[in-house]
C-alpha positions in Angstrom: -14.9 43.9 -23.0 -18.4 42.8 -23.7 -18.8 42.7 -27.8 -21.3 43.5 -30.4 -22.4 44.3 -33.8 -20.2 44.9 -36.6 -21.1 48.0 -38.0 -22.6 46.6 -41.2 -25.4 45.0 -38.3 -25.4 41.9 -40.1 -23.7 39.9 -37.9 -22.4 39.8 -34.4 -19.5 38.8 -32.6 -20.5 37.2 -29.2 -19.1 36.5 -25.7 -20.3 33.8 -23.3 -22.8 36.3 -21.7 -24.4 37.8 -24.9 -27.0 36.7 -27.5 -28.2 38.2 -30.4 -32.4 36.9 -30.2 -33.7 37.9 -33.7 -31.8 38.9 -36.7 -32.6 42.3 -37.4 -30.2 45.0 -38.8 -29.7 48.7 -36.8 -32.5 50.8 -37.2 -32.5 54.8 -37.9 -33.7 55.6 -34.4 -32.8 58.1 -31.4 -31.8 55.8 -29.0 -30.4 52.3 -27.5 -32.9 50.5 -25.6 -32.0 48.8 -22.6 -35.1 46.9 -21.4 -34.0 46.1 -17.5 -36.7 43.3 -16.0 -34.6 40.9 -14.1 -31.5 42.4 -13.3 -32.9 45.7 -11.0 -29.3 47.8 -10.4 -26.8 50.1 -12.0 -23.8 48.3 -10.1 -22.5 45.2 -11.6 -25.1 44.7 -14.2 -23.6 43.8 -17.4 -26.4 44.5 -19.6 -26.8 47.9 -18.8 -22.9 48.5 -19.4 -23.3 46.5 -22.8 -26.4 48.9 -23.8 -23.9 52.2 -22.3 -20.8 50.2 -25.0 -23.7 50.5 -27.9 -25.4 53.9 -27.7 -21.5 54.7 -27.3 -20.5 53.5 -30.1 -23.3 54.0 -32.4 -23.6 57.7 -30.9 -26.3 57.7 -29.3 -28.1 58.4 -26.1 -29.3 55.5 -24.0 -33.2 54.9 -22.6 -33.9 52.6 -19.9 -36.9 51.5 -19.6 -39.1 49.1 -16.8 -42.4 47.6 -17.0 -44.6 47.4 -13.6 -47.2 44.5 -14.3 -50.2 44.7 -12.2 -50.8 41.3 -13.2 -47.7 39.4 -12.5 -48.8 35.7 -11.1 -49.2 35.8 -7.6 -47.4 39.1 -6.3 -48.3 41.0 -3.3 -48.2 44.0 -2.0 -44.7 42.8 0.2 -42.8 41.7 -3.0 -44.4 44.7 -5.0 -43.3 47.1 -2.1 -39.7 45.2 -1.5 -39.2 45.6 -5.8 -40.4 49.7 -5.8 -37.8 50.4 -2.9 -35.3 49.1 -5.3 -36.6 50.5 -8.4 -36.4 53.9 -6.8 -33.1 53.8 -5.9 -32.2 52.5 -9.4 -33.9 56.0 -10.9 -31.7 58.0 -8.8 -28.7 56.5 -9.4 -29.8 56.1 -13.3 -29.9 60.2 -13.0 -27.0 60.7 -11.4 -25.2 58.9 -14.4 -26.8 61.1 -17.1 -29.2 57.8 -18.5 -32.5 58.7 -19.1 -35.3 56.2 -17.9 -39.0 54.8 -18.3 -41.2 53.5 -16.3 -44.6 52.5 -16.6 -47.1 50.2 -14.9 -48.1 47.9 -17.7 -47.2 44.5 -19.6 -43.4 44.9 -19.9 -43.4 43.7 -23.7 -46.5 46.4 -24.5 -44.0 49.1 -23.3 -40.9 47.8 -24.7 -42.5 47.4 -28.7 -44.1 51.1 -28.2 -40.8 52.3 -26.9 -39.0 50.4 -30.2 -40.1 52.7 -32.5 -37.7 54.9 -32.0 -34.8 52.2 -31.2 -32.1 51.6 -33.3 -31.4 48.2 -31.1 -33.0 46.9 -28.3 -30.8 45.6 -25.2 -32.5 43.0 -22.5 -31.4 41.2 -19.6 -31.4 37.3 -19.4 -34.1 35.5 -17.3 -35.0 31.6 -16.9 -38.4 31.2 -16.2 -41.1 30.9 -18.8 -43.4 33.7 -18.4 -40.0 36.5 -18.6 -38.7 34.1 -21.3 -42.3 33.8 -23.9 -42.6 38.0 -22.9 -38.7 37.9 -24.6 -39.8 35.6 -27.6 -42.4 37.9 -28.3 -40.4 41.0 -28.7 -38.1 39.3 -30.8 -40.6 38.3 -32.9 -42.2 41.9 -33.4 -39.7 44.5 -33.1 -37.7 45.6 -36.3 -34.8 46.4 -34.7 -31.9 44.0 -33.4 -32.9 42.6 -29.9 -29.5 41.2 -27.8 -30.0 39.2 -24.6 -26.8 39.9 -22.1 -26.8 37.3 -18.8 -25.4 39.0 -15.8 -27.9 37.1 -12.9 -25.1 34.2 -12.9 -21.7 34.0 -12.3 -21.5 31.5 -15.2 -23.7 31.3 -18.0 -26.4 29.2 -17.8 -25.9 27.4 -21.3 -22.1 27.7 -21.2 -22.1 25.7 -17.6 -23.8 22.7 -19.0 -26.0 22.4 -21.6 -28.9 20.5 -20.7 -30.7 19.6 -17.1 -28.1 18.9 -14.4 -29.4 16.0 -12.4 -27.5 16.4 -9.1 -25.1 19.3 -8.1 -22.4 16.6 -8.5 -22.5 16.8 -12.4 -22.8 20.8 -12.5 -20.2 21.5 -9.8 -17.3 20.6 -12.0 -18.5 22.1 -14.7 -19.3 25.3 -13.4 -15.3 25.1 -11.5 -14.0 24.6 -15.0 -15.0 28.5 -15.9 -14.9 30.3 -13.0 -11.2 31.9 -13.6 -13.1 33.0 -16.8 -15.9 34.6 -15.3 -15.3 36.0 -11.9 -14.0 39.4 -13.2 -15.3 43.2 -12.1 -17.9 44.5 -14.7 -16.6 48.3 -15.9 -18.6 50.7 -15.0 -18.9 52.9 -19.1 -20.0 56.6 -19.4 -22.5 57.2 -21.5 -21.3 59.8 -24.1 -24.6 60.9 -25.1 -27.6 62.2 -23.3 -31.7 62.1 -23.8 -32.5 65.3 -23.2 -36.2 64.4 -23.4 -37.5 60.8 -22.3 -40.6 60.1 -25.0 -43.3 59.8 -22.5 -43.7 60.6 -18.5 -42.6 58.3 -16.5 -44.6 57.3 -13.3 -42.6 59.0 -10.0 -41.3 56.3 -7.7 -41.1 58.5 -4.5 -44.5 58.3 -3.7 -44.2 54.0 -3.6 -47.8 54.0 -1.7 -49.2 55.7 -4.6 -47.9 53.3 -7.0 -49.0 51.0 -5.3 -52.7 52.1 -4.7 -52.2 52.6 -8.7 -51.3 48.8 -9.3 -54.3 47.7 -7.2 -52.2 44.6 -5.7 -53.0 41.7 -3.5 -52.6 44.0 -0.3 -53.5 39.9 2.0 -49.4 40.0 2.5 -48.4 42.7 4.1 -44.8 44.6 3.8 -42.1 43.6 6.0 -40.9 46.5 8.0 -37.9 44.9 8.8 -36.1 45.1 5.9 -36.0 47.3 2.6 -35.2 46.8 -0.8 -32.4 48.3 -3.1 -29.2 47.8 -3.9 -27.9 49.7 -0.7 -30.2 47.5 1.6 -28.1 44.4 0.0 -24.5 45.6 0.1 -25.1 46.6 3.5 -26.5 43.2 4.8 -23.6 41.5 2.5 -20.8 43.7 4.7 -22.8 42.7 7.7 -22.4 38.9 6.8 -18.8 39.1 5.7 -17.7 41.2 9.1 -20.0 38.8 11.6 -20.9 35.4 10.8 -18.9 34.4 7.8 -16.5 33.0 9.3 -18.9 30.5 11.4 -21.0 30.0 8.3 -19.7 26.6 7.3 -20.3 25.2 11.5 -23.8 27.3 12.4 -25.8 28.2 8.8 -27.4 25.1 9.6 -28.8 25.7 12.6 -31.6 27.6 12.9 -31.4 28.9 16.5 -28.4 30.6 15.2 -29.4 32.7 12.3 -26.1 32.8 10.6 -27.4 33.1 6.9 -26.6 36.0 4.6 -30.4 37.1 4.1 -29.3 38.1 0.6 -31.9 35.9 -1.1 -34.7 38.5 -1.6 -31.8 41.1 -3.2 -30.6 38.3 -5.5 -34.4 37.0 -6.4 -35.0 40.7 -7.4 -31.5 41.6 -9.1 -31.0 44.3 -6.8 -27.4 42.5 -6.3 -25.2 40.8 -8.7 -24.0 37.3 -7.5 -21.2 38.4 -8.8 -20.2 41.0 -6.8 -21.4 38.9 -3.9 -18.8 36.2 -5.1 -15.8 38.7 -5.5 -16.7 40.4 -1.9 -17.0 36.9 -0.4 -13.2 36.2 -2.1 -11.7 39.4 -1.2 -12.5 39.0 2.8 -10.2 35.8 2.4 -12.7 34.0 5.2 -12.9 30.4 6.4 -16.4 30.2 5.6 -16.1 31.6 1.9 -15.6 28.3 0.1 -18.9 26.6 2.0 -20.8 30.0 0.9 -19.6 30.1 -2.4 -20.3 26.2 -3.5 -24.1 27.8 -2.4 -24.3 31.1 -4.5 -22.8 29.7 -6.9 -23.5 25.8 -7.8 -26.1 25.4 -5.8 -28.1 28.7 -6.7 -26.9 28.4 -10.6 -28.1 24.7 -10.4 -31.7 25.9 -10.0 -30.8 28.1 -12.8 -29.9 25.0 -14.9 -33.6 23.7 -13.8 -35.7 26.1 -14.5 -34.3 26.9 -18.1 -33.7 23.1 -19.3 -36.9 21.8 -17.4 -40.5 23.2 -18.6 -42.2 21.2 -15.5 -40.6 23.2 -13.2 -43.8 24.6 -11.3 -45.4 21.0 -11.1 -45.0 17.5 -9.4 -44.3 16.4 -13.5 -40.7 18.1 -12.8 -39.9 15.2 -10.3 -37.6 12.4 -11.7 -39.3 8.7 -12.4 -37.9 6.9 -9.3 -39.4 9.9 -7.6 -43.1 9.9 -8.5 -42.8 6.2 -8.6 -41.8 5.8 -4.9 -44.3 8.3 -4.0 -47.1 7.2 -6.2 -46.6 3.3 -4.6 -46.8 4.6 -1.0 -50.0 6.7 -1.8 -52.2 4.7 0.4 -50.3 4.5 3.4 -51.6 5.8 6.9 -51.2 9.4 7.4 -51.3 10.1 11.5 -52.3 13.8 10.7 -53.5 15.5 7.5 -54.2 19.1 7.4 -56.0 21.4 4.8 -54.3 24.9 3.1 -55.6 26.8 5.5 -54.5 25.1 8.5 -50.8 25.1 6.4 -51.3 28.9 5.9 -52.4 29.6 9.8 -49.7 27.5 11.1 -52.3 25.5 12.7 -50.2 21.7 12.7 -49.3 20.1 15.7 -45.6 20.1 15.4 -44.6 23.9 17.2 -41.2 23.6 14.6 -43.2 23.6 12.3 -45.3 25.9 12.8 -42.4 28.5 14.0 -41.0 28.1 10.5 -44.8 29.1 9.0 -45.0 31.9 11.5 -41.1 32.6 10.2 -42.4 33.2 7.0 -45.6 35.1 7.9 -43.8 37.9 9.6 -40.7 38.1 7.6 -41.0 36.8 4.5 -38.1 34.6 4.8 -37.6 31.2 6.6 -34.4 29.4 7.9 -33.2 27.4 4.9 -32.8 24.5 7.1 -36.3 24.7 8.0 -37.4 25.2 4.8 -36.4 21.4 4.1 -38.0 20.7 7.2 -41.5 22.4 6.3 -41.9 20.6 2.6 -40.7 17.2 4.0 -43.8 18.2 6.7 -46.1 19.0 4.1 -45.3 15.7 2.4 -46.1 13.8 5.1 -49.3 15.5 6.1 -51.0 15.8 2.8 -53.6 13.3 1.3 -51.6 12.9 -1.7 -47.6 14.2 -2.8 -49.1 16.2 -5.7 -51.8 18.3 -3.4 -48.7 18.7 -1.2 -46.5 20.0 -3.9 -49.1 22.6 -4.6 -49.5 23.9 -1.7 -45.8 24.2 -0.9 -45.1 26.0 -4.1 -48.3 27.9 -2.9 -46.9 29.2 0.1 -43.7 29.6 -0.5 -44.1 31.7 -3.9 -47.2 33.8 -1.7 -45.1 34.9 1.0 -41.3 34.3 0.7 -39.8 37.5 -0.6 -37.9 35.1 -2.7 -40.6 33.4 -3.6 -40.9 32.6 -7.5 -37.8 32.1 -7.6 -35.6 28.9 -9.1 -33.9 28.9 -5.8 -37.3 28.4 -4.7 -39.1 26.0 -7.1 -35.7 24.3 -6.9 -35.8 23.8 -3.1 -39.4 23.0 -3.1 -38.7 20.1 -5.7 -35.6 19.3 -3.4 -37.9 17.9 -0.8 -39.7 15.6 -3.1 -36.7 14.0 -4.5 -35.2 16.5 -6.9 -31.2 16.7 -7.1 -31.7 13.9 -4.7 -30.7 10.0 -4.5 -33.1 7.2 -2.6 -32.8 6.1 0.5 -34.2 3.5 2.8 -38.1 2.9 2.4 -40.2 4.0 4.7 -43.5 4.7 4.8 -45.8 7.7 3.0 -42.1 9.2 1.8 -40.9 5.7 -0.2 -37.1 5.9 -0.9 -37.3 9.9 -0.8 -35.3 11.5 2.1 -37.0 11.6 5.1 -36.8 14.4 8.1 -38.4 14.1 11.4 -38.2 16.5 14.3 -36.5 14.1 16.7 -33.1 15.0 14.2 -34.1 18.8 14.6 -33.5 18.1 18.2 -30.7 15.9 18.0 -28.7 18.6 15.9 -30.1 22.0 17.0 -31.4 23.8 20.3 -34.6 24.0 18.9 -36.4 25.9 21.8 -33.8 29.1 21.0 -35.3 28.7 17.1 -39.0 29.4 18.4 -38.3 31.7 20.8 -36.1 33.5 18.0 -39.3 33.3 16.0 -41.7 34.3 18.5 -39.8 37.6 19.6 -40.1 39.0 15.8 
C-alpha cells in the first residue's frame, strides 16, 4: 500500500516511490490535486492511485488536472498530435471512473498554483529532466498546501537504484537486480469515494484534437504519422503484438534492421501512456525466451538513462561526455574528414551512404528509427561533421525534432552513447580517437542490408 500523511499533516511516512517536496500542512480545501504531466494513463499509474488513497481518506473528491504548453522546447505538431490521442483517451477513462478532470492549454505550473487554492494537498508525478523538474521546484515553493511527488515511470526508483550517476550499465545492473522482487508488483486500481460534482473551470474538449491543435499554434514542419496512434490502448495492443510474434526471436533478430523485430513501445513509454511496469510483468507472464534480453533493455538500460538525466545536469550538451571522451575527440579534431555535410543535407538525407540515409528517411516518415541504426546514424554524424560538438548538436537536433521519442533520456542517453557515454575506449583510429567506431562494411557483414532500405522505402 502506497503511504502518506499522518493526520496531524506534520509529517509523513514514505515508501520508496513517494516524496513529500515542501513541508506544508493539509489545507481546508475541496479537493486532492493530482497534477498528471509525465505519467499520461489511468492504468498502472501509481500517482493517480496515491492521489485516489488521499482524497479517500481525507474525504474528499479528487481533480485531475493537465497542462498543454504551447511553448514546450521543440515539439511538433507529430508529438503534440501523438500526446492529445492519448490525453483523450485518458479523459474518458477518467469519466468513466467518477474523477473529475482539467485541462487547459497553458504553462503546467500557472494552472496547477490557480487550481491550489482550493487544494487541501497537491499530488504530482515524478519526472527527470530539468525543465519538468524547475516547473516542480516552483510549485513547491509557492503553493500553501503539501505537494508529494510519487515515481511510477520506473520500475525502480531512480534514487533508491543508485544514488549518484551510473557510469556504465555494469555498475547499475546489479543494483537495480537487488530490488526488483521489491518492486515488480501490480499497482491497485482504488475507487474514489467521493465525487466533484462541478470541476472549477471548463476544461478544453479533447475530441476535436485538430482544433486543439490549431489553438496551440504548433510547429505544423513535422507532420503526424498516420501509422500509428497514441493512448494507452494503441500501446497494450502493440505490446500483445510483440509478446504473441517476435518475442521470442527478440534476443537473435532485434538487431537487425531488415527484420524489424522491436517492440515499438518507445513513443508510449516517452509519453507515459504505458507503465514499464506493466510492460515488465506482461513480458514475465508470457514466460518467453526472449524476455530476459528485453527486460535487461526496459529496465537497466532504459532506467540507466533515467540515472543520467537526473544525476547529470549536462545531459543536453557535449559537456555530459566523460574526460577520456572529449579528450580523444578533442586530439583528433584536425584529422581529414572524406565527406562533411551541413544540417540540412543531415535533415534531407542528402549523404552518400544510402544506410544512412534509409535510417533519416526512417525517421522522416515514421518518427521512429531502428535502434541499431540509430547507433549507426550518430557514429555517421560524428564522422562527417567539422567538429564532435557541431555533430552532437545536430544529432540531438534531429533526433529530439522528429523521433516520437524524441526528448527523451532514452534519447539523450543514446545520443551520448555514440560519443563515448556508458562506453569504454577502444583502438585509435582516426576522427573517432579511442571511441567506438561503426562502419557500413559491419552493417553488411551482420545484416541483409538491402531488405532494411527496401523495408524503408515501401513506407
Amino acid at each position: 500500500m502506497l503511504n502518506y500523511y499522518v493526520t496531524s499533516g506534520k509529517e509523513m511516512i514514505q515508501n520508496a516511490r513517494v516524496k513529500l517536496l515542501n513541508s506544508n500542512h493539509i489545507q481546508d480545501g475541496k479537493y486532492v490535486l493530482y497534477w498528471m504531466q509525465s505519467a499520461q494513463r489511468t492504468d498502472f499509474n501509481h500517482a493517480l492511485e496515491y492521489a485516489i488513497e488521499e482524497a479517500n481518506r481525507l474525504e474528499k473528491p479528487l481533480l485531475v488536472y493537465f497542462g498543454i504548453d504551447s511553448n514546450f522546447p521543440e515539439a511538433t505538431e507529430r508529438s503534440y498530435q501523438f500526446m492529445l490521442q492519448g490525453l483523450h483517451e485518458v479523459s474518458k477513462k477518467l469519466t468513466d471512473r467518477g474523477i473529475a478532470y482539467q485541462f487547459g492549454i497553458e504553462s503546467p505550473p500557472t494552472g496547477v498554483k490557480r487550481l491550489s487554492d482550493n487544494a487541501v494537498m497537491i499530488v504530482v508525478d515524478r519526472a527527470y529532466q530539468k525543465l519538468q523538474r524547475s516547473w516542480r521546484k516552483e510549485v513547491s515553493k509557492t503553493v500553501k498546501c503539501p505537494f508529494v511527488q510519487v515515481e511510477t515511470n520506473v520500475v525502480v526508483p531512480v534514487e533508491t537504484a543508485y544514488s549518484k550517476e551510473a557510469y556504465s550499465a555494469g555498475i547499475l545492473r546489479p543494483k537495480i537486480h537487488q530490488h526488483l522482487d521489491e518492486f515488480l508488483t501490480p499497482v491497485s486500481e482504488r475507487i474514489l469515494e467521493k465525487s466533484l460534482t462541478s470541476p472549477p473551470e471548463e476544461s478544453i474538449d479533447l475530441a476535436n484534437i485538430a482544433d486543439v491543435l490549431d489553438r496551440i499554434k504548433v510547429n505544423e514542419d513535422v507532420k503526424p504519422v498516420k501509422e500509428i496512434e497514441g493512448g494507452s490502448e494503441a500501446a497494450r495492443m502493440a505490446l500483445l503484438r510483440f509478446i504473441q510474434t517476435k518475442l521470442d526471436a527478440y534476443p537473435e533478430d532485434s538487431n537487425d534492421p531488415g527484420k524489424d523485430n522491436l517492440s515499438g513501445l518507445s513513443p508510449y513509454l516517452h509519453f507515459g501512456q504505458i507503465s514499464p511496469l506493466e510492460v515488465a510483468l506482461a513480458i514475465l507472464e508470457s514466460d518467453s525466451s526472449g524476455s530476459e534480453v528485453f527486460l535487461e533493455q526496459l529496465i537497466v538500460r532504459r532506467e540507466l538513462s533515467m540515472n543520467f538525466v537526473y544525476y547529470n545536469d549536462q545531459y543536453d550538451s557535449y559537456r555530459c561526455l566523460p574526460e577520456w571522451a572529449q579528450k580523444t575527440l578533442q586530439n583528433h579534431l584536425s584529422d581529414k574528414r572524406d565527406y562533411v555535410y551541413s544540417l540540412s543535407e543531415f535533415e534531407k538525407a542528402e549523404t552518400h551512404d544510402s544506410y544512412w540515409n534509409a535510417a533519416q528517411i526512417e525517421m522522416l516518415r515514421t518518427g521512429s528509427m531502428h535502434n541499431y541504426m540509430r547507433m549507426y546514424w550518430g557514429k555517421k554524424i560524428l564522422e562527417w561533421c567539422k567538429t564532435p560538438k557541431k555533430a552532437y548538436e545536430i544529432a540531438l537536433y534531429l533526433n529530439n525534432k522528429y523521433e516520437l521519442d524524441g526528448r527523451d533520456p532514452n534519447g539523450y542517453a543514446g545520443i551520448a552513447w555514440c560519443f563515448g557515454k556508458h562506453d569504454r575506449a577502444w583502438s585509435e583510429r582516426p576522427i573517432f580517437g579511442k571511441v567506438r567506431y561503426m562502419n557500413s562494411r559491419g552493417l553488411e557483414r551482420k545484416f541483409d542490408m538491402d531488405k532494411y532500405v527496401k523495408r524503408v522505402n515501401a513506407r
